[in-house]
N, C-alpha and C positions, 0 to 999 in steps of 0.2 A: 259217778259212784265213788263214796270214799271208803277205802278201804284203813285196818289198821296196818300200823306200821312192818316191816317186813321184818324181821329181828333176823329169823336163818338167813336169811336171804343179805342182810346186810351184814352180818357174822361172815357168811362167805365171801363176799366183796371186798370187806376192810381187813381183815382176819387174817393177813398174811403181807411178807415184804412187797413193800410198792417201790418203784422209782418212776415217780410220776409227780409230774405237775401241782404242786398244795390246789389250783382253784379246781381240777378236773378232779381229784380225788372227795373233795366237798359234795362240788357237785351230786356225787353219785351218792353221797351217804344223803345230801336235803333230799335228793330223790327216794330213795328207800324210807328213810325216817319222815316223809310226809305223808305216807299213805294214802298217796293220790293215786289214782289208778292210771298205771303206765302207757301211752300213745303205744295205739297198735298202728302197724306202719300201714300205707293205704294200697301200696302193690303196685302206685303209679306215680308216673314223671310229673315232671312241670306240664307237659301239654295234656295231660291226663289220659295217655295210654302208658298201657304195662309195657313197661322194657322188655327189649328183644336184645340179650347181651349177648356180643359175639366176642368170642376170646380174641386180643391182638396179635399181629404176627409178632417172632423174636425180637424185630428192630423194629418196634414199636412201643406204645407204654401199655407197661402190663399192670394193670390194679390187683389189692390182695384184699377190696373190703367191699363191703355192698356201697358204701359211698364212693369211693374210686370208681368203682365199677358202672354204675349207671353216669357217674360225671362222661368217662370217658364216651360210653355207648351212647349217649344221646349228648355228645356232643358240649357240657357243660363248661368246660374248661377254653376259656378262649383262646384263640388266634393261635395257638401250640404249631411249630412247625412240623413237616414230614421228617421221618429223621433220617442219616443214612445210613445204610447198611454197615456193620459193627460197632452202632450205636444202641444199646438197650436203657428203658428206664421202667424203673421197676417203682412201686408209688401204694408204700405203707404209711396211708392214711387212718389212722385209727390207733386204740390204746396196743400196746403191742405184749405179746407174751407167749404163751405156748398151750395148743391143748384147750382151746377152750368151747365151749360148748355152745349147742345151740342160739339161747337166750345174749349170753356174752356177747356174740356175734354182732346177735341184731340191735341189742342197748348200749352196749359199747363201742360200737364198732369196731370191733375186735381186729388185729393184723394176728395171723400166726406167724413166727419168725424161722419156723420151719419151710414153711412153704413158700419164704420170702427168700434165705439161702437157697431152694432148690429152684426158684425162676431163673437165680444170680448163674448157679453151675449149668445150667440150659442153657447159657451163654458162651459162644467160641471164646478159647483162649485166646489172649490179644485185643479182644475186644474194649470198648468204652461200657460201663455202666453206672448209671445215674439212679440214686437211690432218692428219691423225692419225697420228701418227709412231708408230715403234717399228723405231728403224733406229739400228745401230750407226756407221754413216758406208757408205764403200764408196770405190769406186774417183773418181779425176778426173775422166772421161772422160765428159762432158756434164754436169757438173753446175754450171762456170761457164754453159754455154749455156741448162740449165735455169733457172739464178739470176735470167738476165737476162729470160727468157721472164716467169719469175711478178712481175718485175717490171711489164711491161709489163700483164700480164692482173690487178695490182691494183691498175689503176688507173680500169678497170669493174667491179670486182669488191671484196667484201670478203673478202680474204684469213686466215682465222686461224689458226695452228699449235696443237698437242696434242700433248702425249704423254703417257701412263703409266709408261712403261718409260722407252725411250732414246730422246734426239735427240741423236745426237754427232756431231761430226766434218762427214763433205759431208751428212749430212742438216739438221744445224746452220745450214750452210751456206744450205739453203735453206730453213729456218723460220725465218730470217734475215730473209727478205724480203717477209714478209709482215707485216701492219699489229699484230697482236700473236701473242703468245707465252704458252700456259698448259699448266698441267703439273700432276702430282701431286708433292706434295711429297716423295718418294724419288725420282723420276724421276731420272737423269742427263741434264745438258744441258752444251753448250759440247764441247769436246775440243777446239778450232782449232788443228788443223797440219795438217801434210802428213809422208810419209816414205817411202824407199823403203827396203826389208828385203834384202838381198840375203846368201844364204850361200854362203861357201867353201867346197864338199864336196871340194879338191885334197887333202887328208889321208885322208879319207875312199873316196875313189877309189882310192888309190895302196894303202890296206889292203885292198881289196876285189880288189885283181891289175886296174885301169883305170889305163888311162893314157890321155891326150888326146892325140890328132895334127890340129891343127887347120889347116885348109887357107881360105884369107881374103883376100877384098881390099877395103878398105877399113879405117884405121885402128880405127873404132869397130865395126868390126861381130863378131858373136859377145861383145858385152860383157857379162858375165854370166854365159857361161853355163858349165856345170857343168868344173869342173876347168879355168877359166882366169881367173885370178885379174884383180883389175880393174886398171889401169895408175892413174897419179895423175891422168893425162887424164882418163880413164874416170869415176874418180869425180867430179872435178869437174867434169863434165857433167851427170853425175846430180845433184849438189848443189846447179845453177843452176838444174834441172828443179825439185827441191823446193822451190828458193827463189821459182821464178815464181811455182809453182802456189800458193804461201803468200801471196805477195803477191796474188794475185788473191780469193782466200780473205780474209784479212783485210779489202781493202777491200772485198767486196759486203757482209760482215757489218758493217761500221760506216757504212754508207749509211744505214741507217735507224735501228742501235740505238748509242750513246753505249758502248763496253765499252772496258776499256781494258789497253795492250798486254800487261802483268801477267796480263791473265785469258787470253790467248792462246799461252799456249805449250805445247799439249796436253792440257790437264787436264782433267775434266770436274767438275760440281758440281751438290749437289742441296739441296732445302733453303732456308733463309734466307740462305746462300750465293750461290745461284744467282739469289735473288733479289737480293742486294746489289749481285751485279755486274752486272746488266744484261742477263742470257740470259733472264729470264724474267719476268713482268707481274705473273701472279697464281696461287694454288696452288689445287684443287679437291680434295677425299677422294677421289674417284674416276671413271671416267671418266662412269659414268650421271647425278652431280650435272653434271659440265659440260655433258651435252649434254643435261639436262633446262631449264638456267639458261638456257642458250642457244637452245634454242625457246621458249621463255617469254618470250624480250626484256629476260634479267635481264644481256646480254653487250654 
C-alpha cells in the first residue's frame, strides 16, 4: 500500500534539535517523505517464536530498547562472558533522548536516558558500570540533564563507555563523561554538533492543489510548519537554539576529555583516527574480548 507522504509526522521528527548522526537522521526523514507504508514488526524472533523476555539480574546486561532486549533474551549477542558481581552493563542501543512515545519506541528504537540513569543508580556504590553504546545520537531533550546525572553517579561509581557499532552525536555526548572510552576499531565515534532540518513543502503543496490559511497569534507561533515559510526572525531563533544546544554539548564533552575544536564540527571517526583525537582510549577486536579483559581485571 502506498501511502502519501507524512508531513505531521515528519514535522514532528525533524522539527526540533537533533545531536544525531547526518545518515540516521536522513534515513528517517526518506522514510517519512516516501510514503511507503512502515514495516509492522512481526512479534517474533529469528527461530520464529515470540520472545519470552526476562529482565537480567544487576550483574548482568541490562537492555533499554526492544532491540537490546530480544538480542539479550534469545541469546543474539555472541560468546558475551558471565560477568562478576559488581560488574553492571547497561546497553543503550537505539536513538537516545527522553519522553518518548509509543510509535518512537518501536521506529526508532528509541533509548529513554531517564531510565538508562536509573538502571546506572540501582547499582551499589563502588561498583564497575559499562555503558554499551550502539546509538546513532538522538534528540536534545534530556540529554544535557543525563550528562550531568552520570557525572555526579561517577563519582561512586566506575563509569566506562563501549561500543561496537556507533557512539555519535548525544550518545557521544554522554560516553563523554564517563572515566574511559573503548571501542572497536570500525566503530564510529565523535559526530559533535547539533542541527535542526527543517523542509519547505510551499512548492509542493501549491502542486498538490494545498494552500495554507493560517490563522495565529503570537509572532513565532506556527513556525515551521508545513507551507509557511520561515521568516529571518524565525530562523534566527532556531539558529540560537542550535548554537546553545552546541555550546552546551561541546563543553560537557571537554570536561573530562582534551578534544579539540577541529574534531567538533560533525564528523565522526573510526580507527587510529579516533584515536588521535581524543574520542577514544583503547581499540578491542570485539565486544567478548572487552568484556572477557574486563572481568578478568585486565581494564
Amino acid at each position: 500500500m502506498h501511502l502519501k507522504p507524512s508531513l505531521p509526522l515528519l514535522h514532528r521528527v525533524i522539527a526540533q534539535p537533533w545531536a544525531v548522526h547526518r545518515d540516521t537522521l536522513r534515513l528517517f526523514s526518506r522514510m517519512l517523505l516516501s510514503g511507503d507504508e512502515l514495516p509492522k514488526p512481526s512479534g517474533k524472533t529469528r527461530d520464529g517464536k515470540k520472545p519470552q523476555i526476562v529482565r537480567p539480574d544487576a550483574a548482568d546486561y541490562a537492555p533499554l530498547s526492544d532491540e537490546s532486549w530480544i538480542a539479550v533474551d534469545q541469546d543474539w549477542v555472541p560468546d558475551l562472558p558471565e560477568l562478576p558481581q559488581g560488574l553492571s552493563v547497561i546497553m543503550p542501543w537505539g536513538v537516545m533522548g527522553r519522553a518518548w512515545g509509543c510509535m518512537e519506541r518501536m521506529w526508532l528504537g528509541a533509548v529513554d536516558v531517564d531510565e538508562m540513569i536509573e538502571e546506572i543508580a540501582e547499582t551499589p556504590e563502588g561498583s564497575t558500570v559499562v555503558l554499551w553504546f550502539r546509538s546513532p545520537g538522538g534528540i536534545i531533550t534530556g540529554i544535557p540533564e543525563a550528562a550531568g546525572q552520570l557525572r555526579q553517579l561517577g563519582k561512586t561509581r566506575r563509569l566506562i563507555a563501549f561500543t561496537d557499532d556507533m557512539c555519535c552525536s548525544a550518545a557521544y555526548w554522554l560516553a563523554a563523561q564517563c572515566s574511559e572510552i573503548h571501542a572497536t576499531p570500525t566503530a564510529d565515534l565523535g559526530s559533535i554538533g547539533v542541527y535542526i532540518a527543517l523542509y519547505d513543502f510551499t512548492e509542493y503543496l501549491i502542486k498538490m492543489g494545498v494552500s495554507l490559511e493560517l490563522f495565529k497569534a503570537g509572532t513565532m507561533k506556527a513556525m515551521g510548519i508545513e507551507g509557511n515559510p520561515l521568516s529571518e526572525e524565525e530562523s534566527a531563533l532556531l539558529q540560537a537554539q542550535v548554537d546553545e544546544s552546541y555550546r552546551a554539548f561541546t563543553g560537557d564533552v571537554t570536561r573530562n576529555r582534551a578534544i579539540a575544536t577541529e574534531t567538533m564540527q560533525g564528523q565522526s571517526f573510526r580507527g587510529k583516527e579516533a584515536i588521535g583525537a581524543n574520542l577514544a582510549d583503547s581499540f578491542w577486536p570485539s565486544a567478548a574480548a572487552f568484556f572477557t579483559a574486563l572481568g578478568k581485571g585486565k581494564i
